[in-house]
C-alpha positions as a LaTeX table, in Angstrom:
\begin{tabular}{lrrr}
\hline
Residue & $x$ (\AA) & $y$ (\AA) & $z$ (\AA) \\
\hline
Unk1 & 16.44 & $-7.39$ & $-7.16$ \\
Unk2 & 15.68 & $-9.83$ & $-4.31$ \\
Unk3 & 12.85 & $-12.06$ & $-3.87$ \\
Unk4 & 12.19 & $-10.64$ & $-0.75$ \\
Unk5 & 12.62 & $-7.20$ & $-2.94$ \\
Unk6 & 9.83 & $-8.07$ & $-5.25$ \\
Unk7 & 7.87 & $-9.27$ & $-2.09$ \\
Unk8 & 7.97 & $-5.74$ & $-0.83$ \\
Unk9 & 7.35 & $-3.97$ & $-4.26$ \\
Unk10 & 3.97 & $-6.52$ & $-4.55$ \\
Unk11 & 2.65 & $-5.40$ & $-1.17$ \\
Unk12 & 3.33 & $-1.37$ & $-1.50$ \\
Unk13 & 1.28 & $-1.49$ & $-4.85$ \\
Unk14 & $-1.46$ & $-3.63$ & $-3.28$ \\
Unk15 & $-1.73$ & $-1.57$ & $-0.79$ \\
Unk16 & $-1.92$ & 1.69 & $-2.89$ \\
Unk17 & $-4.53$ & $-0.23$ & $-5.31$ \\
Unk18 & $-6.94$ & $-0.92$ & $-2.29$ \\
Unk19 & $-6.60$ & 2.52 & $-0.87$ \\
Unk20 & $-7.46$ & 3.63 & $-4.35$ \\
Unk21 & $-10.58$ & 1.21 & $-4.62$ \\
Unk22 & $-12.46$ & 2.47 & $-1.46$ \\
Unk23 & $-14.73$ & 6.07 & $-1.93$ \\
Unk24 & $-12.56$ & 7.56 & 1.26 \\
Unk25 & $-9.14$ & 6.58 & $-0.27$ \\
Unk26 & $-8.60$ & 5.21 & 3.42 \\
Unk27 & $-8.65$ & 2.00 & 5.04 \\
Unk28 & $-7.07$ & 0.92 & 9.45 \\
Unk29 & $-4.41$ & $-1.72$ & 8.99 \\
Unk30 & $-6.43$ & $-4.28$ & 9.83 \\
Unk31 & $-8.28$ & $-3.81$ & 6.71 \\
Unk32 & $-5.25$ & $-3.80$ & 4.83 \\
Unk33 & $-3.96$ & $-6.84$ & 6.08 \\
Unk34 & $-7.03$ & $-9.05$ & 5.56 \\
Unk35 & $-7.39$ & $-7.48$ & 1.76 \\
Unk36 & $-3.31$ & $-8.61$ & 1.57 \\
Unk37 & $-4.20$ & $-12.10$ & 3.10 \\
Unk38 & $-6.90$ & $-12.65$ & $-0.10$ \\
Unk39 & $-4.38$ & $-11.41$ & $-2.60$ \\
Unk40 & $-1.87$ & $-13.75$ & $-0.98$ \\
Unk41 & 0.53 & $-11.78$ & 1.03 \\
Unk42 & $-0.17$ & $-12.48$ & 4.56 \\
Unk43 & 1.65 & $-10.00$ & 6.89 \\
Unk44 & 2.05 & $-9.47$ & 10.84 \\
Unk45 & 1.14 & $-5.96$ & 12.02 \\
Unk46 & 5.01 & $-5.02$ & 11.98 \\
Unk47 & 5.42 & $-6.21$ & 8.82 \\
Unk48 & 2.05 & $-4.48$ & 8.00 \\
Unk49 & 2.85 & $-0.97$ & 9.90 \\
Unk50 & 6.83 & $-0.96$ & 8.36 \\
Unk51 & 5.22 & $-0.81$ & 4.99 \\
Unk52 & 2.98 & 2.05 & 5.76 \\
Unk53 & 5.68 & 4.12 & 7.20 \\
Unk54 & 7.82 & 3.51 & 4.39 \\
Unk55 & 5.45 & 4.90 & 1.86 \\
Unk56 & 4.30 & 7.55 & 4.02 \\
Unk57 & 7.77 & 8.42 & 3.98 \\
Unk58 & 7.67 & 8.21 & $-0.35$ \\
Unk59 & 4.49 & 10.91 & 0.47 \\
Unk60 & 2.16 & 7.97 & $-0.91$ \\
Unk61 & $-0.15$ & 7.94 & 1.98 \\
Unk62 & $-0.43$ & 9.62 & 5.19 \\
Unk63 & $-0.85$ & 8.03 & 8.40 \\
Unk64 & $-3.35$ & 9.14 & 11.62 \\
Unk65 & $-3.37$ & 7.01 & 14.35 \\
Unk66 & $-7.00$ & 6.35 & 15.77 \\
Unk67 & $-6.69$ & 5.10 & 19.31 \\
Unk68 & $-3.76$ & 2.80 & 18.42 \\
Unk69 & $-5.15$ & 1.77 & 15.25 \\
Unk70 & $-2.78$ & 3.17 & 12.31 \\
Unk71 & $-5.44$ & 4.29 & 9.50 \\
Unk72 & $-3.87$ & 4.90 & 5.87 \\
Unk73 & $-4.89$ & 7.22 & 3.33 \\
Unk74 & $-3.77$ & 7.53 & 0.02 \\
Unk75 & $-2.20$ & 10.83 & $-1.39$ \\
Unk76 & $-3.03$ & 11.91 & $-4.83$ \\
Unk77 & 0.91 & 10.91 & $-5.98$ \\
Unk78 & $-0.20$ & 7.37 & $-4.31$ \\
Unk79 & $-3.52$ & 7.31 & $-6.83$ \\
Unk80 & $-0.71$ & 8.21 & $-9.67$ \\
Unk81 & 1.54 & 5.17 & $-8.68$ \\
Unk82 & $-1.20$ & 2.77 & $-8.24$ \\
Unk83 & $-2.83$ & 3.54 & $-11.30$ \\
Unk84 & 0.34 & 3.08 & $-12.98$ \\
Unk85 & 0.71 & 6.74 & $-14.50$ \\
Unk86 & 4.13 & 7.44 & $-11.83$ \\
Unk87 & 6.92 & 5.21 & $-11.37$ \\
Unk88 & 8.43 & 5.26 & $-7.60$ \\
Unk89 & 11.28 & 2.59 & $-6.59$ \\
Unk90 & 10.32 & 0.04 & $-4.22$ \\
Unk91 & 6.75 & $-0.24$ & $-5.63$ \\
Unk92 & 6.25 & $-2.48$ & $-8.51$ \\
Unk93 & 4.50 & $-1.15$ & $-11.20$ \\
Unk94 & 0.99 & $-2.55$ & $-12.34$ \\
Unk95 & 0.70 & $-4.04$ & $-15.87$ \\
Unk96 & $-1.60$ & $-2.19$ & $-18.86$ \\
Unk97 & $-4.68$ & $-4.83$ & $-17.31$ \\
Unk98 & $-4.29$ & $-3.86$ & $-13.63$ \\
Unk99 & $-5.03$ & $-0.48$ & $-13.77$ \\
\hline
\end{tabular}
């Protein structure tokens, strides 16, 4: 696997784990981005908006757009990844003290 591989595996799991942490399993991507930012990962809105599609497209979110604004929310298979208890390629999975 890559570097820019394990890059990409980091962010999709952050991503799921901070959808998972708010009471509406939902956050806009500029939320995401500035949560990313703290854990280290800064992103551009492509960068940030490619990610979402992709695991929209691995049915771990689903994606609205509100008034050009791309708002993510996580699916119950997302809550499963992030917590560790589903394996998906292309998302790294969280260690026994992350979940």
């Amino acid at each position: 696997m890559s570097f820019a591989d394990l890059i990409a595996a980091d962010i999709r799991l952050a991503v799921l784990q901070i959808l998972a942490q708010d009471a509406g399993y939902a956050h806009n991507e500029m939320v995401l981005r500035a949560a990313l930012r703290e854990l280290g990962h800064a992103v551009s809105r492509d960068r940030m908006r490619t990610e979402l599609h992709w695991l929209s497209e691995q049915l771990l979110v689903t994606l609205a757009d509100a008034g050009g604004v791309v708002v993510a929310r996580l699916t119950d298979r997302g809550e499963d990844v992030a917590g560790g208890r589903s394996v998906v390629p292309g998302v790294r999975r969280p260690g026994p003290e992350e979940c």
